[in-house]
C-alpha positions in Angstrom: -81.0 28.2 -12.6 -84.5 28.0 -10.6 -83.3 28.5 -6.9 -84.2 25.1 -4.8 -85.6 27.0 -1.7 -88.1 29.1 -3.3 -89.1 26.5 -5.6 -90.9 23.8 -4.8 -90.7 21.6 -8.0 -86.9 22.6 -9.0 -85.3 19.4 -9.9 -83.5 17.5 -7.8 -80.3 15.7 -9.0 -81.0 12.3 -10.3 -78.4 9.0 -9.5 -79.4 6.9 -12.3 -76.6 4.4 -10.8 -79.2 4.1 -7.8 -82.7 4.0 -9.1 -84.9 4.0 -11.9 -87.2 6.4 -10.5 -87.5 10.0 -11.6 -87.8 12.1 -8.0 -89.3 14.7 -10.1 -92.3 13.2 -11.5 -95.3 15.1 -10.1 -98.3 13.9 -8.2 -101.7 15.2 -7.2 -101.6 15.6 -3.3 -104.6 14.7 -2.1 -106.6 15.0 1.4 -107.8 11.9 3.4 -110.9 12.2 1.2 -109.3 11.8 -2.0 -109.6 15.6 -2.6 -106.9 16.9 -4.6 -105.2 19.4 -2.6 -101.8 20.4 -4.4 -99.1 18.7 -6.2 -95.8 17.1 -5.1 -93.0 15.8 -5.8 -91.7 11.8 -5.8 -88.6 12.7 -4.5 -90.8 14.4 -1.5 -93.7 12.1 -1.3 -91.6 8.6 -0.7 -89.9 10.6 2.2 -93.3 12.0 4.2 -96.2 9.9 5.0 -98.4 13.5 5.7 -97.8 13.9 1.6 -101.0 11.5 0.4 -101.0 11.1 -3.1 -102.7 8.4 -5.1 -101.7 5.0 -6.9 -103.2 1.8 -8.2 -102.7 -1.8 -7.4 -104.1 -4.6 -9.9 -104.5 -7.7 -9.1 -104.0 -10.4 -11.8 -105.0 -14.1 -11.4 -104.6 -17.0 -14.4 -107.1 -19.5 -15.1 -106.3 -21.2 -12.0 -107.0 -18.7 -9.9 -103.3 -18.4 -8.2 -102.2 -14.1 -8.5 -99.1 -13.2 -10.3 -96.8 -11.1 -8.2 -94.0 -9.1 -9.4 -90.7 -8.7 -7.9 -90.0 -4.8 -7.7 -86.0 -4.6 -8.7 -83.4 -3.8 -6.5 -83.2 -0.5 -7.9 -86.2 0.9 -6.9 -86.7 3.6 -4.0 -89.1 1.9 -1.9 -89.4 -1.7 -1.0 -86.4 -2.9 -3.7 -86.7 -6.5 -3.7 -90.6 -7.4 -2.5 -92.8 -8.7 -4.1 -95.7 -6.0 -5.3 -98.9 -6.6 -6.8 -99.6 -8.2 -10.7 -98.9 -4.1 -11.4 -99.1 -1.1 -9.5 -97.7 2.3 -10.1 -98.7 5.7 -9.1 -101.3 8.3 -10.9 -99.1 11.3 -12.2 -100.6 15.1 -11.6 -103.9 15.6 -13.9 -104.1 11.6 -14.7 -107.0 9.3 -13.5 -107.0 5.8 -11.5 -108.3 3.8 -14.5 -106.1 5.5 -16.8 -103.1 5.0 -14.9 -104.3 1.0 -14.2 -104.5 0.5 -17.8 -101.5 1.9 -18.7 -99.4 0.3 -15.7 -101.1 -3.1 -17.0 -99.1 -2.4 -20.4 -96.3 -1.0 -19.1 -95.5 -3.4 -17.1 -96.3 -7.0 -18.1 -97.3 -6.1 -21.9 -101.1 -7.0 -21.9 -104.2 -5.6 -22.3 -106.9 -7.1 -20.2 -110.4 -5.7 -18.9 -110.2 -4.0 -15.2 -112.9 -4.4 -12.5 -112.4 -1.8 -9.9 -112.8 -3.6 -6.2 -112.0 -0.5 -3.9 -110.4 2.5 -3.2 -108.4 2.9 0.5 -105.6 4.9 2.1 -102.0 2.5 2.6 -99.9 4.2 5.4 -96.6 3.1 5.4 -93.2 4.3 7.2 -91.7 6.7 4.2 -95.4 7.2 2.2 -99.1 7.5 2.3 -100.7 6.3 -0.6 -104.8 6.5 -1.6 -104.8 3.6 -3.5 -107.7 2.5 -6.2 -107.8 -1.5 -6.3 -108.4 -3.7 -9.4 -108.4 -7.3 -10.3 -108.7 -9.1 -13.4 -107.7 -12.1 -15.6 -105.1 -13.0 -17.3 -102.8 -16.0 -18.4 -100.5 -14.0 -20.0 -97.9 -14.1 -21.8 -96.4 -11.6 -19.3 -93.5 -9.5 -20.4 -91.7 -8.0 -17.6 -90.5 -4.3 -17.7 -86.5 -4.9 -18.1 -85.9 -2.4 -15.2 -88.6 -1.6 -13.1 -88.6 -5.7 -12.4 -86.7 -8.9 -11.3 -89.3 -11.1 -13.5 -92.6 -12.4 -11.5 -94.4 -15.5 -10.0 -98.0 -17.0 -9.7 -98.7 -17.8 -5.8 -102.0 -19.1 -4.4 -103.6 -17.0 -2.1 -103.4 -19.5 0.9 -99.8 -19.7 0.1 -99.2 -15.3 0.5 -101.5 -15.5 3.9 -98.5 -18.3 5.4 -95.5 -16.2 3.6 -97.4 -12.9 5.5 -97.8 -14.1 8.6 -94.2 -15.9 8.7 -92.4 -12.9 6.5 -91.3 -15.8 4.2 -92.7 -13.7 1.8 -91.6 -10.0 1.6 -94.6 -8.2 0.9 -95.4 -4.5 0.4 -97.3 -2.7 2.4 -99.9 -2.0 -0.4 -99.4 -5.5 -1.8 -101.1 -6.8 1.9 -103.6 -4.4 1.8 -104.7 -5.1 -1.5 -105.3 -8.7 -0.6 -106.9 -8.4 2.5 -109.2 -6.1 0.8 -110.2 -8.4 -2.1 -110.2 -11.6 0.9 -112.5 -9.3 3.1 -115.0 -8.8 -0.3 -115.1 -13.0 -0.9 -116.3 -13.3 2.8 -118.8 -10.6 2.5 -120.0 -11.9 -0.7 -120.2 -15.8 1.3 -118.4 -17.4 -2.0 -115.1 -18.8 -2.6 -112.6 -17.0 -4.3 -113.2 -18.5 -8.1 -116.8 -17.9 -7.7 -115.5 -13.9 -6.8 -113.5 -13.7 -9.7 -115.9 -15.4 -12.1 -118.3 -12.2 -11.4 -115.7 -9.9 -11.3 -112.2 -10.5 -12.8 -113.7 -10.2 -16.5 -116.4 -7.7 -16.4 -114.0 -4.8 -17.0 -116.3 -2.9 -14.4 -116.2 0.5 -13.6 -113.0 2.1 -12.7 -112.7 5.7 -11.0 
């Protein structure tokens, strides 16, 4: 049996009765550059914010331009209960952002949709760091929620998510706020409304890194 101390990557015990998440699964360690520095562990990761390692966040709006949200289930290790972007998830050890968007897309709401790549940024939060590659696209479903990694979803209009962040009507992950302060600071620099934004960019299935 490999001897936890020495090794870093020995399993640790899994409670299935508390999460669906494997604390085993490896990812690349990065550096603040995005520089891939090492590998870690989940089970390590969600517990020190000086272990970066990478993730994506996709953003999915229907035809009338509200975002679909999911509900991360109460089972989860981080943030059980908030809401979370259209699908997010985190790039395992050798596997790439687009990759990892495109399969997270499938995964978890059962579609296949064209990715436009918006950004790329580094999500501090209390028990993680995450660098985190940012996508949008479109999509009006049908959406078919993973059984256990979700409690289901909701479409909410952008104005509505800046009231529920600034009153915490809404609870939010961090990563889910950054994400759409990103994409709201990219409409004002682009001086066009938000359905003129996605219009250029939530079908082109641009260039993902």
């Amino acid at each position: 049996m490999p001897d936890q101390r020495n090794d870093p990557f020995a399993p640790i015990p899994r409670d299935t009765r508390q999460t669906t998440d494997d604390p085993n699964e490896l990812f690349d360690r990065v550096d603040p550059d995005d520089q891939v520095i090492g590998r870690v562990r989940r089970g390590d990761a969600h517990g020190n914010p000086a272990l970066i390692h990478r993730s994506v966040q996709i953003l999915v709006f229907g035809s009338d331009n509200r975002v679909l949200l999911q509900r991360r289930s109460a089972a989860k290790d981080l943030f059980p209960g908030y809401y979370c972007a259209s699908a997010s998830g985190h790039v395992a050890s050798g596997e790439g952002y687009a990759a990892t968007a495109q399969r997270e897309l499938a995964e978890e709401l059962g579609i296949v949709s064209p990715l436009t790549f918006f950004g790329k940024t580094l999500i501090q939060s209390e028990p993680e760091t995450e660098m985190t590659a940012l996508y949008v696209t479109r999509s009006d479903g049908p959406f078919h929620f993973h059984p256990t990694e979700t409690d289901g979803g909701a479409f909410f209009s952008i104005s509505n998510l800046w009231d529920g962040a600034v009153t915490d009507s809404i609870p939010m992950t961090p990563a889910l706020r950054v994400a759409i302060a990103e994409l709201m600071r990219q409409v004002e620099q682009s001086n066009c409304s938000l359905p003129v934004f996605l219009a250029a960019h939530g079908q082109s299935g641009g260039y993902g890194v």
